[in-house]
C-alpha positions as CSV (number, residue, x, y, z in Angstrom):
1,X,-61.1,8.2,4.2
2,X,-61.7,7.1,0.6
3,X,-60.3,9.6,-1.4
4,X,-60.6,9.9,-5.2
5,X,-57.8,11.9,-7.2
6,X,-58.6,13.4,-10.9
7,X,-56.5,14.3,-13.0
8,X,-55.1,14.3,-16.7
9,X,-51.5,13.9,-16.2
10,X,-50.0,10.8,-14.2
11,X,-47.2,8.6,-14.3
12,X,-45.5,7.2,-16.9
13,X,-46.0,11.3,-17.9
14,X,-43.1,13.4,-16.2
15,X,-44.0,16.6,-15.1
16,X,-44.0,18.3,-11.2
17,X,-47.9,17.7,-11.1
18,X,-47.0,14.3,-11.8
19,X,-44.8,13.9,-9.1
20,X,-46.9,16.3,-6.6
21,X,-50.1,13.6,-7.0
22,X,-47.6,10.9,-6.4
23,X,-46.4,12.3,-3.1
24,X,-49.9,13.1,-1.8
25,X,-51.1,9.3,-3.1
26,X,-47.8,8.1,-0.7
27,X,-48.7,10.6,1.8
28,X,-52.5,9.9,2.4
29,X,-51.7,6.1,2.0
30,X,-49.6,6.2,4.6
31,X,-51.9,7.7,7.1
32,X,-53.8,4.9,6.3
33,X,-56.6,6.1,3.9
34,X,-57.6,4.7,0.7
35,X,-56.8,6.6,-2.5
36,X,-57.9,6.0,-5.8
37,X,-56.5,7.7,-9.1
38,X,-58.6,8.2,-11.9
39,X,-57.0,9.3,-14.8
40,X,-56.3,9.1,-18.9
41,X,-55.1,6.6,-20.4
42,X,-51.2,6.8,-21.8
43,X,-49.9,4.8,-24.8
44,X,-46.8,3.9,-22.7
45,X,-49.4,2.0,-20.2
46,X,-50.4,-1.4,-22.2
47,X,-54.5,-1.5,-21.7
48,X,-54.6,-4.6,-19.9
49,X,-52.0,-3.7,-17.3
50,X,-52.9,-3.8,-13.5
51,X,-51.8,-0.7,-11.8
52,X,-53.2,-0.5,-7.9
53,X,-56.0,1.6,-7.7
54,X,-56.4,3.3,-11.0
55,X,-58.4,3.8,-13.0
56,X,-58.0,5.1,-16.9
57,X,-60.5,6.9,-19.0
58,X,-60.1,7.0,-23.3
59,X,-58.1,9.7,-23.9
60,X,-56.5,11.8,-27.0
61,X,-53.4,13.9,-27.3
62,X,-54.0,17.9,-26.0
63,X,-54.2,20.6,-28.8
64,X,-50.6,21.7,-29.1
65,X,-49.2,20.1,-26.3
66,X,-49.0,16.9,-27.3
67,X,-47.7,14.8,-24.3
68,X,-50.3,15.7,-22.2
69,X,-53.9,14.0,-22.7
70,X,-57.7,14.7,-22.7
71,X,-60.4,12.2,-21.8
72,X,-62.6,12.1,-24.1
73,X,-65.3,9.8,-22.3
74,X,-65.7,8.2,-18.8
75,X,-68.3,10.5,-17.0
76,X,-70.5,8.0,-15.8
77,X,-68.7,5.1,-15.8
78,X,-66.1,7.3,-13.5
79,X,-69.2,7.8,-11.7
80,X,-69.8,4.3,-11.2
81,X,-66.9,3.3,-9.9
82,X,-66.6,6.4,-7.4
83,X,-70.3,5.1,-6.5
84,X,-69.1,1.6,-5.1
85,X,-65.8,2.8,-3.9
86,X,-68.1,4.9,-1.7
87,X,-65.8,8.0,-1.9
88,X,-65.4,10.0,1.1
89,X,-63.9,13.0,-0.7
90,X,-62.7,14.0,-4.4
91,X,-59.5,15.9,-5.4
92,X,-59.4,17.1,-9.2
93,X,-55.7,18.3,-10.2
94,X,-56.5,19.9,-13.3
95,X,-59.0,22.2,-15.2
96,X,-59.7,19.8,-18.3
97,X,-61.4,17.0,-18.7
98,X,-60.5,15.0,-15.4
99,X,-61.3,17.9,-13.4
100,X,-64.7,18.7,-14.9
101,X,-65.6,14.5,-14.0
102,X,-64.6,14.8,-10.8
103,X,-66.6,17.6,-10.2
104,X,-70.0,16.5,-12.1
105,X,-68.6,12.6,-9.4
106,X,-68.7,15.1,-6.5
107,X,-71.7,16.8,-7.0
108,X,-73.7,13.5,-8.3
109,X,-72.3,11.2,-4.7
110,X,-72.8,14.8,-2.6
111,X,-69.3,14.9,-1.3
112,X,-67.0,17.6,-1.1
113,X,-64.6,18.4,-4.5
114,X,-61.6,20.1,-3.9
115,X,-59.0,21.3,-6.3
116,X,-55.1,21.7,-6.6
117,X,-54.5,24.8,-8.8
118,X,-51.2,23.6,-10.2
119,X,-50.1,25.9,-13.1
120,X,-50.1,29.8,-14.4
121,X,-51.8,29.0,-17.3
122,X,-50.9,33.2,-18.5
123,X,-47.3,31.6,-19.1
124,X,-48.7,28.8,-21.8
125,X,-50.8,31.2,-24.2
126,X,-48.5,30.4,-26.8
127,X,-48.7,26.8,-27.0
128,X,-52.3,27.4,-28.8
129,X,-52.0,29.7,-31.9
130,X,-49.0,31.1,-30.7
131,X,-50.8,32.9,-28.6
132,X,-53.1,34.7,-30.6
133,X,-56.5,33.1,-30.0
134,X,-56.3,32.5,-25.7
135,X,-55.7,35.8,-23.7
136,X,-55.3,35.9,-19.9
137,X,-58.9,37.2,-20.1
138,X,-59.9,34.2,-20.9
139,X,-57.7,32.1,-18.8
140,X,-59.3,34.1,-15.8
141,X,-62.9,33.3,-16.9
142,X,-61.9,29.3,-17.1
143,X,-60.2,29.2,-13.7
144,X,-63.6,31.5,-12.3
145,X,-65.9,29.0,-13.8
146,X,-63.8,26.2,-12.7
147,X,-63.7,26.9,-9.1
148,X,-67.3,27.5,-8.7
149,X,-69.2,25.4,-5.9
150,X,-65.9,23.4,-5.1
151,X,-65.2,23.3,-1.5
152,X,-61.9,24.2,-1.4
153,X,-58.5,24.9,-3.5
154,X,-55.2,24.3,-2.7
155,X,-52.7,26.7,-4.0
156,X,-49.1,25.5,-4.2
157,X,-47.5,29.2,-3.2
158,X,-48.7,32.3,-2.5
159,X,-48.2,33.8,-6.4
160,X,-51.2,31.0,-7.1
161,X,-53.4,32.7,-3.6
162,X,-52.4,36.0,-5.0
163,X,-53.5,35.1,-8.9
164,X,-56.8,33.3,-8.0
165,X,-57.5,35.8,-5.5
166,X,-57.2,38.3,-8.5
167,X,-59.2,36.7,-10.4
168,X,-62.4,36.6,-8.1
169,X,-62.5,33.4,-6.7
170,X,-64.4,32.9,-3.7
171,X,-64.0,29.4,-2.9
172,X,-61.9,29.2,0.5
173,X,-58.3,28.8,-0.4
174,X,-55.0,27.3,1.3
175,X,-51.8,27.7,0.9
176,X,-50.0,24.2,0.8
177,X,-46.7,23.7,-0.9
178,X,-46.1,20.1,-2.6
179,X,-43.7,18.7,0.0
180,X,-40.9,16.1,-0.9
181,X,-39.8,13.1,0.5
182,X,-36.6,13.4,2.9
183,X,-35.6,10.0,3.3
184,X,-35.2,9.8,-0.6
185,X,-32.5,12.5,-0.4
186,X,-30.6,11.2,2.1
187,X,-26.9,11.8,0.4
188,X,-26.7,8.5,-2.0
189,X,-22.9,7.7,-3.8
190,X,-22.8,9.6,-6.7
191,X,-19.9,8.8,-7.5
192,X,-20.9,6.2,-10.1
193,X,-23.0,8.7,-11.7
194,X,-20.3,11.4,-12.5
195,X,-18.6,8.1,-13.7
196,X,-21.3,7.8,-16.6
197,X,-21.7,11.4,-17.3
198,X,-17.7,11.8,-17.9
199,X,-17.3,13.9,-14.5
200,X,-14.3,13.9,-12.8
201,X,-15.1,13.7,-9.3
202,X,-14.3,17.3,-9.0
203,X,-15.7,18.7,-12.1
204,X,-18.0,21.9,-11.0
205,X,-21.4,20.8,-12.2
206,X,-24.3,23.5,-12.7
207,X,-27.9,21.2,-13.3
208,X,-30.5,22.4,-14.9
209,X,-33.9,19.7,-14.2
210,X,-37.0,20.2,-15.7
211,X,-39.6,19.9,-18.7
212,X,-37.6,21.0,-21.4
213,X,-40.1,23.9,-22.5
214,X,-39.5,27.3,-24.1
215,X,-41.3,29.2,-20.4
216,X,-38.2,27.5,-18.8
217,X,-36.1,30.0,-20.7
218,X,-33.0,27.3,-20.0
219,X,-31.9,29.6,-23.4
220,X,-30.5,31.8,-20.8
221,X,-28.6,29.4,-19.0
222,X,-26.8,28.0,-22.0
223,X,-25.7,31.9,-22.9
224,X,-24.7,32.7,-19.4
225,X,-21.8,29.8,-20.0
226,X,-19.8,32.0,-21.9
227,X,-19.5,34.1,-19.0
228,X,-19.0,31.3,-16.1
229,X,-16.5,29.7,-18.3
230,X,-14.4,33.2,-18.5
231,X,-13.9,32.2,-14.5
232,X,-14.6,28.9,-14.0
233,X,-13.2,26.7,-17.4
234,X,-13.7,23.6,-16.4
235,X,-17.8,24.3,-15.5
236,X,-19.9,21.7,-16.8
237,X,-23.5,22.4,-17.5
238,X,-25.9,19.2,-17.0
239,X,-29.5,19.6,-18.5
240,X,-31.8,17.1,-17.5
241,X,-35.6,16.7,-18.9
242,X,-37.2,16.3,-22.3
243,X,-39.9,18.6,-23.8
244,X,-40.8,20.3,-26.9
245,X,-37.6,22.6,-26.7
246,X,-35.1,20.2,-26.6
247,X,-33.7,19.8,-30.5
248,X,-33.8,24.1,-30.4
249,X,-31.7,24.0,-26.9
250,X,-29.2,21.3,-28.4
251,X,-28.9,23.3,-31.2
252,X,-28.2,26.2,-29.6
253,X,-25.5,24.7,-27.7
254,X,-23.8,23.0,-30.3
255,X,-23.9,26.6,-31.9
256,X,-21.2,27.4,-29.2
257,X,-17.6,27.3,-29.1
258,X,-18.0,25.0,-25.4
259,X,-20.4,23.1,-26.8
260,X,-18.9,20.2,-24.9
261,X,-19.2,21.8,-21.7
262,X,-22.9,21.3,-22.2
263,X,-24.6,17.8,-21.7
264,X,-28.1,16.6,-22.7
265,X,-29.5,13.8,-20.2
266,X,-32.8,13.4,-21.8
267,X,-35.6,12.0,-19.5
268,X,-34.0,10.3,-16.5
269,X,-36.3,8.1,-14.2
270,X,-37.9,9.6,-11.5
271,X,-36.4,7.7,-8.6
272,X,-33.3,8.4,-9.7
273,X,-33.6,11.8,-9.9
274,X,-32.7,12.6,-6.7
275,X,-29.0,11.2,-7.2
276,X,-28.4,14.6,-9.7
277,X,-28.9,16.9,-7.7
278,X,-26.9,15.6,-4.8
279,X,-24.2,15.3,-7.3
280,X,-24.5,18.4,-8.9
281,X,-22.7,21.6,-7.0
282,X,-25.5,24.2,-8.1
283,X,-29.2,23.8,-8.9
284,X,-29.8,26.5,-11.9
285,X,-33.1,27.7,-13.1
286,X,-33.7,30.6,-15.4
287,X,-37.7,30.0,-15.6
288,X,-40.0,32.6,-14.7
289,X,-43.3,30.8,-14.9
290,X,-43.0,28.5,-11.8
291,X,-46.2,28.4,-9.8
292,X,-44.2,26.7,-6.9
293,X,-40.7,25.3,-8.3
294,X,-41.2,21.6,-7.4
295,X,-37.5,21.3,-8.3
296,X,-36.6,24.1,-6.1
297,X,-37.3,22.3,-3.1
298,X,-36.1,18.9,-4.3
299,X,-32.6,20.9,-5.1
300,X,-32.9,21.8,-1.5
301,X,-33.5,18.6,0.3
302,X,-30.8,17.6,-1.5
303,X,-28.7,20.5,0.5
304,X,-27.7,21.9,-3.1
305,X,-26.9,25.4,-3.4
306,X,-29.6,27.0,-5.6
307,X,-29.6,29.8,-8.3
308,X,-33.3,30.9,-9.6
309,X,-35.3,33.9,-10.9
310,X,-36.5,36.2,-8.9
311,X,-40.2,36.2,-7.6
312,X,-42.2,36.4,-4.6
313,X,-42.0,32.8,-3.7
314,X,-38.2,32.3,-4.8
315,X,-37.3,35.7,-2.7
316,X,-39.0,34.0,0.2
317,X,-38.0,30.3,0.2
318,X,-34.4,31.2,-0.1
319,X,-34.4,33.7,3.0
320,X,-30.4,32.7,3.2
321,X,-27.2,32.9,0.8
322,X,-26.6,29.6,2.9
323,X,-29.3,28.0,0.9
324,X,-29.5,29.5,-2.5
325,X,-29.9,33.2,-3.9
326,X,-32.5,34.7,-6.4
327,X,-31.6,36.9,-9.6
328,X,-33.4,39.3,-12.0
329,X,-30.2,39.6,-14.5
330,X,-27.9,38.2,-16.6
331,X,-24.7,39.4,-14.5
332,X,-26.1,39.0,-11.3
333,X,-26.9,34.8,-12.4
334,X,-23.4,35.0,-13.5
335,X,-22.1,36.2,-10.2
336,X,-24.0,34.1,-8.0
337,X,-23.1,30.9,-10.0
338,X,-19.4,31.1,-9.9
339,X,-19.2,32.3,-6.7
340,X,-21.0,28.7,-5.3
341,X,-18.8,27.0,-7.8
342,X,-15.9,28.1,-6.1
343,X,-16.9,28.8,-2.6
344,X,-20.2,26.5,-2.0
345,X,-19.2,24.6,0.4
346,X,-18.0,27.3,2.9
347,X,-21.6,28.7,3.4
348,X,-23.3,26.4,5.5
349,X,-26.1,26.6,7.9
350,X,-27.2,23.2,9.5
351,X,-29.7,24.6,11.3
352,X,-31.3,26.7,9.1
353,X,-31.8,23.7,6.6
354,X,-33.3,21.7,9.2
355,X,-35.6,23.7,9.5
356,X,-36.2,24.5,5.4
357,X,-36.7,21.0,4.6
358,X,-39.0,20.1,7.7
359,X,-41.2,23.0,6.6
360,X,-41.3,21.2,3.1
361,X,-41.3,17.8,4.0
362,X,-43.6,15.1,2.4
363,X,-45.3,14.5,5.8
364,X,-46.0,18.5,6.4
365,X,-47.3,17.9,2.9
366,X,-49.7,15.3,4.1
367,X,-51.0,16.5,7.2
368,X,-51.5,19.9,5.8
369,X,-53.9,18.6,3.1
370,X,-55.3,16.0,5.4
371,X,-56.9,18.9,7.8
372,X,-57.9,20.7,4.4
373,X,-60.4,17.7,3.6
374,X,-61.7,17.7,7.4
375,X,-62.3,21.0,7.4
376,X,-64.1,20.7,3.7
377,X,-66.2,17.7,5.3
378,X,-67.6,19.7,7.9
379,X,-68.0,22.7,5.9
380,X,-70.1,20.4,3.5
381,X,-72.2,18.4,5.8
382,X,-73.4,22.2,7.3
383,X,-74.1,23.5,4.2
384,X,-74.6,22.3,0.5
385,X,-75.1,25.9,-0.5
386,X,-72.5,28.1,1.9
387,X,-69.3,27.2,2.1
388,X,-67.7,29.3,4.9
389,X,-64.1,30.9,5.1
390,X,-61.9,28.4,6.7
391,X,-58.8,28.7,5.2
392,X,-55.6,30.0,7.1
């Protein structure tokens, strides 16, 4: 298949839907079809660098949200080149200005569009006005006029099925979680990594990876220190990322008395992202905005013991203390931290994991979506107009 994938946000940009296109692009590749990205352009991507199978559109910074970008032209020239690349199917990964091209590309080469549904857009509000112009209202009216006449959407967990599904939309809908790549977390030295952090090799590490954003609520982690200190004194805290909240979190640390139990990374590459969490002895996350936790599962193929929020799809992927626990308060966090600091490595279930990560494996990931666009073909050479419930 020749497969085109839309989107606003690609690498050099860090973020999970980042990451998530680049494992489907690896995925698809390797079962031997053609993908094409189309995407915006980035000022940390020279103009008249060659990057396989890309293609970049003019683009400006988003309203309030800086690091991300808009296209701001490129419909029928992105049209032309999906033309004579004689696309098969398109993918659109967001619900800006990517998206809305790949949609008016499908339609125009009458192929099937299908869409990845990657964030709960009700936890951003406040990144426009502070939240006082955009109300969930409106945020389900986007997503319902979005998701009309595409042939499909992919929802990452089941809190996205269950949201769209509240919404109204009546496009078919599947269920496929983002996988990850195993044989990248295959254990690695980390020695020489706790080396450059200033870790002894038994300092107890708690890491906290992601877009350093004020929905993460990482705020809470830094308090809860106080309290895993009292037990645990020589507990580091490691927080990995960059975003918008990163001078208020480093400030709020350095407001501490064990301020130098807390560490700021800043952006680290992502392929060597993987070597943190195999070195770290828990994966921490106080965020409650996560439409799937892309770093949940990457903690986890790393066979790190995790510590997240509770919600339906945390309370489900961790259906074992053997592989992480959920919490909905401060004390309970607390609790569940210091007790895999101190006894982490006497909770082990082989078996179990196996089974965890082959459920959430890269090439799951692939053939899952893979069967979505056959079923989407068929569906769209029956009908133009209907587009039947095949979804699992």
């Amino acid at each position: 298949m020749n497969i085109g994938i839309f989107t606003d946000t690609y690498f050099p940009q860090v973020s999970g839907v980042a990451t998530s296109i680049k494992t489907l692009r690896d995925q698809l590749e390797k079962q031997g079809n053609q993908v094409y990205i189309f995407t915006t352009t980035d000022p940390k991507v020279e103009k008249n660098v060659y990057e396989r199978n890309v293609f970049r559109f003019s683009s400006i910074p988003f309203v309030s949200f800086t690091e991300r970008r808009i296209a701001v032209r490129g419909l029928f020239q992105a049209y032309q080149i999906a033309k004579e690349l004689n696309l098969d199917v398109i993918h659109t990964q967001t619900e800006f200005s990517m998206g809305w091209i790949g949609k008016f590309v499908a339609r125009n080469l009458e192929i099937p569009c299908l869409h990845t549904y990657h964030t709960m857009y009700e936890d951003y509000l406040h990144y426009v006005a502070n939240g006082k112009i955009l109300k969930p209202v409106h945020v389900k009216q986007a997503t319902l006029a979005f998701c009309y006449h595409l042939t499909g959407v992919v929802a990452p967990s089941d809190r996205v099925l269950t949201t769209l599904t509240d919404y109204g939309v009546k496009t078919p809908i599947r269920v496929i979680p983002t996988g990850v790549n195993l044989h990248q977390y295959e254990r690695p030295d980390t020695a020489h990594l706790r080396q450059q952090l200033g870790y002894a090799p038994d300092t107890p590490v708690i890491l906290s990876l992601s877009r350093l954003a004020y929905e993460k609520n990482i705020k809470a982690s830094i308090s809860a220190m106080a309290r895993i200190l009292e037990q645990v004194p020589n507990a580091q805290l490691l927080i990995v990322g960059d975003g918008p909240a990163k001078e208020d979190l480093e400030a709020q640390a350095q407001a501490t008395p064990y301020s130098d139990h807390i560490k700021f990374t800043g952006e680290v590459n992502n392929d060597d992202v993987f070597r943190y969490y195999h070195m770290a002895n828990v994966f921490l996350s106080s965020s409650d905005s996560e439409s799937q936790g892309l770093t949940y599962i990457e903690a986890m193929a790393a066979g790190t013991k995790i510590v997240v929020m509770t919600s339906p799809y945390t309370d489900e992927l961790l259906s074992s203390r053997t592989l992480g626990v959920t919490f909905s308060t401060e004390d309970k966090m607390v609790t569940n931290v210091v007790d895999y600091l101190l006894h982490g490595d006497e909770e082990q279930d082989p078996d179990l994991l196996a089974r965890k990560l082959a459920e959430i494996s890269a090439d799951t990931f692939g053939q899952h979506v893979i069967s979505f666009y056959q079923d989407a073909q068929a569906s769209y050479e029956e009908s133009h107009e209907d587009t039947p419930d095949f979804s699992d």
